[in-house]
ROMI-343992 format. One record per residue: x, y, z of N, C-alpha, C in turn. Coordinates in steps of 0.001 Angstrom, whole numbers, padded with zeros to 6 digits, always signed. Last residue first. Example, Ala and Ser with C-alpha at 12.3 -4.5 7.8 and 13.67 -1.06 7.14 Angstrom:
<sites>
+012850-002250+007080+013670-001060+007140+012900+000030+007870+013190-005690+007800+012300-004500+007800+013200-003300+007800
</sites>
This chain:
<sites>
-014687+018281-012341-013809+018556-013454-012440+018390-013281-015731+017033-009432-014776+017972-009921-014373+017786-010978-015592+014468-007703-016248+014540-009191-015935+015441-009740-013032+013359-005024-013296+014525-006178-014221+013656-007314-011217+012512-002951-011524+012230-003886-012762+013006-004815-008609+011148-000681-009782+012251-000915-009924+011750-002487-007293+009666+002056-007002+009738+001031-008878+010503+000416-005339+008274+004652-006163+009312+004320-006302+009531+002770-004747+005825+007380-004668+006356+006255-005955+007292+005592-003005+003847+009838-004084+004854+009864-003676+005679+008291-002226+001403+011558-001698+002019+010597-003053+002743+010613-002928-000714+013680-002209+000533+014127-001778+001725+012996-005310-002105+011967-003968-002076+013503-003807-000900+013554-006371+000505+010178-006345-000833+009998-004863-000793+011273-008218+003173+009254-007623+002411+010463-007428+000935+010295-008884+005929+007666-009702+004928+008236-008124+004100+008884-010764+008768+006540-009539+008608+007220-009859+007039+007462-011828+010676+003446-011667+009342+004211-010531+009033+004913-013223+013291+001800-012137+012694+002610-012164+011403+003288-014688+014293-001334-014628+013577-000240-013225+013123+000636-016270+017340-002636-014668+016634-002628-015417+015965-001327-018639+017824-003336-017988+018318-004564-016431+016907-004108-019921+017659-001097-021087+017734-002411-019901+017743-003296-018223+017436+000929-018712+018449+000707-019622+018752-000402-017881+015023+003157-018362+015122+002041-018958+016522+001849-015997+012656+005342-016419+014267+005078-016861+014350+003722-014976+010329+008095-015512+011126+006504-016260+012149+006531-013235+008657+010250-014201+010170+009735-014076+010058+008595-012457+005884+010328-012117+007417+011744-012732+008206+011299-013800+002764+009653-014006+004077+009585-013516+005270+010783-011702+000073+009505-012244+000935+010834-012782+002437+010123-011242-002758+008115-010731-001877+008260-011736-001189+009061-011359-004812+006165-010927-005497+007283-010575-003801+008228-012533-004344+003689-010778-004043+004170-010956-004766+005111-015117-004497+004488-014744-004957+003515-013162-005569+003677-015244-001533+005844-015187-003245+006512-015127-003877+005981-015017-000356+003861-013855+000086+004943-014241-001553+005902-017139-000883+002347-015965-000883+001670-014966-000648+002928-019444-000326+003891-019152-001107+003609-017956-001967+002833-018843+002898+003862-018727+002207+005181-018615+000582+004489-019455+003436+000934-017585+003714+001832-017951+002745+003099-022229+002940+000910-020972+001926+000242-019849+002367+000888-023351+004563+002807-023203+003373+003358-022615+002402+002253-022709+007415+001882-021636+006846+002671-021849+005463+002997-022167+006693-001947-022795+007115-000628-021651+006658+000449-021004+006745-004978-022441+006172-004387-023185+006647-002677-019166+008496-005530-020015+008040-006696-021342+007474-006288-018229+009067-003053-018320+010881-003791-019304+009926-005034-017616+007318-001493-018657+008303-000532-018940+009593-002133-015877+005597-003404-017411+004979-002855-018512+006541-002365-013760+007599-003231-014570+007248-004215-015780+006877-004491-012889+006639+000018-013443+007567-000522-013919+008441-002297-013223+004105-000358-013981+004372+000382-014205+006072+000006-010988+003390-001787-011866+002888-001934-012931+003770-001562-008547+004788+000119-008989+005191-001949-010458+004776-001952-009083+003226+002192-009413+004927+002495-009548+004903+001161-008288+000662+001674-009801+001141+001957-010081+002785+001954-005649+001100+000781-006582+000652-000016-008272+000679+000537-004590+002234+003016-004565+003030+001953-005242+002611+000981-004726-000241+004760-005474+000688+005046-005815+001946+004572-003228-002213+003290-004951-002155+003206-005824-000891+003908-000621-000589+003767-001204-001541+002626-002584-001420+002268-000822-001331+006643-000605+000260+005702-001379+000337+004622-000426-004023+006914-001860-003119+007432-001609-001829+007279+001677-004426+006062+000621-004980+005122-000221-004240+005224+003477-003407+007523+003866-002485+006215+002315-003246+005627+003104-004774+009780+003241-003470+009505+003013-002783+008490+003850-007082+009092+002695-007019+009302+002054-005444+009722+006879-006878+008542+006162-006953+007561+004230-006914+007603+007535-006062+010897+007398-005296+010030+006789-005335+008886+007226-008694+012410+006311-008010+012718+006574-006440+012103+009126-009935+010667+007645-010126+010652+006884-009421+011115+011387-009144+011477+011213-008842+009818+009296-009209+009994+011768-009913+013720+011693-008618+013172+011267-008041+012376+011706-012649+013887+010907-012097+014550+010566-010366+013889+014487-012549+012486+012706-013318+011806+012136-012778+012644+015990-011625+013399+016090-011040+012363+014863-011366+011968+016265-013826+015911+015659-012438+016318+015959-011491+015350+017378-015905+014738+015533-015972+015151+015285-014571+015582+019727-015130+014075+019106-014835+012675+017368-015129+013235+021031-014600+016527+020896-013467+015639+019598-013858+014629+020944-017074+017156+020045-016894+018151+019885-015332+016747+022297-018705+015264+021166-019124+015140+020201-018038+016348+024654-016905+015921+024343-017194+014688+022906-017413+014576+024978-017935+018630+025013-016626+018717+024432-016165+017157+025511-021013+018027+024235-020645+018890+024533-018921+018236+028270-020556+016745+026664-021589+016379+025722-020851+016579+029644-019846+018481+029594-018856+017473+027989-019542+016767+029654-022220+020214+029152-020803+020461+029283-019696+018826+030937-024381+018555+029788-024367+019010+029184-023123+019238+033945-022712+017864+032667-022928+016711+031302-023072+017114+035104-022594+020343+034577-021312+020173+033591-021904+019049+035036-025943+020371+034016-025121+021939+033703-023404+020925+036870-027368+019605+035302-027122+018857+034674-025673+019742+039448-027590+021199+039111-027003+020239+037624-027040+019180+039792-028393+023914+038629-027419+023773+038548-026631+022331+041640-030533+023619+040418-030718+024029+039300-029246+023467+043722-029029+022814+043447-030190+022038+041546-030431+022095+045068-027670+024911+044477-027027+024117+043897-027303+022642+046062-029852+026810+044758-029340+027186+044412-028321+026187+047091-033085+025488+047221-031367+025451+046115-031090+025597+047928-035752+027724+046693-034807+026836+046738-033212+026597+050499-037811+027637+049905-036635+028191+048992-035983+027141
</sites>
């Protein structure tokens, strides 16, 4: 006679398997589309510095060329002869950053 609690001993390991491998593809999915998050922050704080340095030492058509440069979106600049602002846009991340000849 076949002990029936012979047979189904792999069965919980298989499933714990899958539930393992299904957790850790939906930890990768996650982690990536944060990490493509956190990049386009990244560059979009690096074109706004850029850009707004560019608008206060050379002009606005170096900031503009420096924000597409980035891979990035001019939202507004402002130049008061003294202090510059730069907002600009990369995906969905959006960044600001100013900049001064000012003593």
């Amino acid at each position: 006679m076949v002990d029936d609690n012979r047979r189904d001993q792999g069965q919980s390991a298989l499933l714990v398997m899958f539930v393992t491998v299904a957790v850790l593809a939906l930890l990768l999915v996650a982690m990536t589309a944060y990490g493509g998050r956190l990049a386009d922050r990244a560059r979009a704080q690096s074109a706004a510095d850029a850009a707004a340095l560019a608008l206060v030492l050379e002009g606005p058509s170096m900031a503009a060329e420096l924000v597409s440069a980035h891979g990035a979106t001019m939202v507004s600049s402002s130049f008061d002869g003294e202090t510059a602002i730069v907002t600009v846009r990369v995906g969905t991340s959006t960044a600001t950053a100013s900049a001064t000849d000012a003593p």
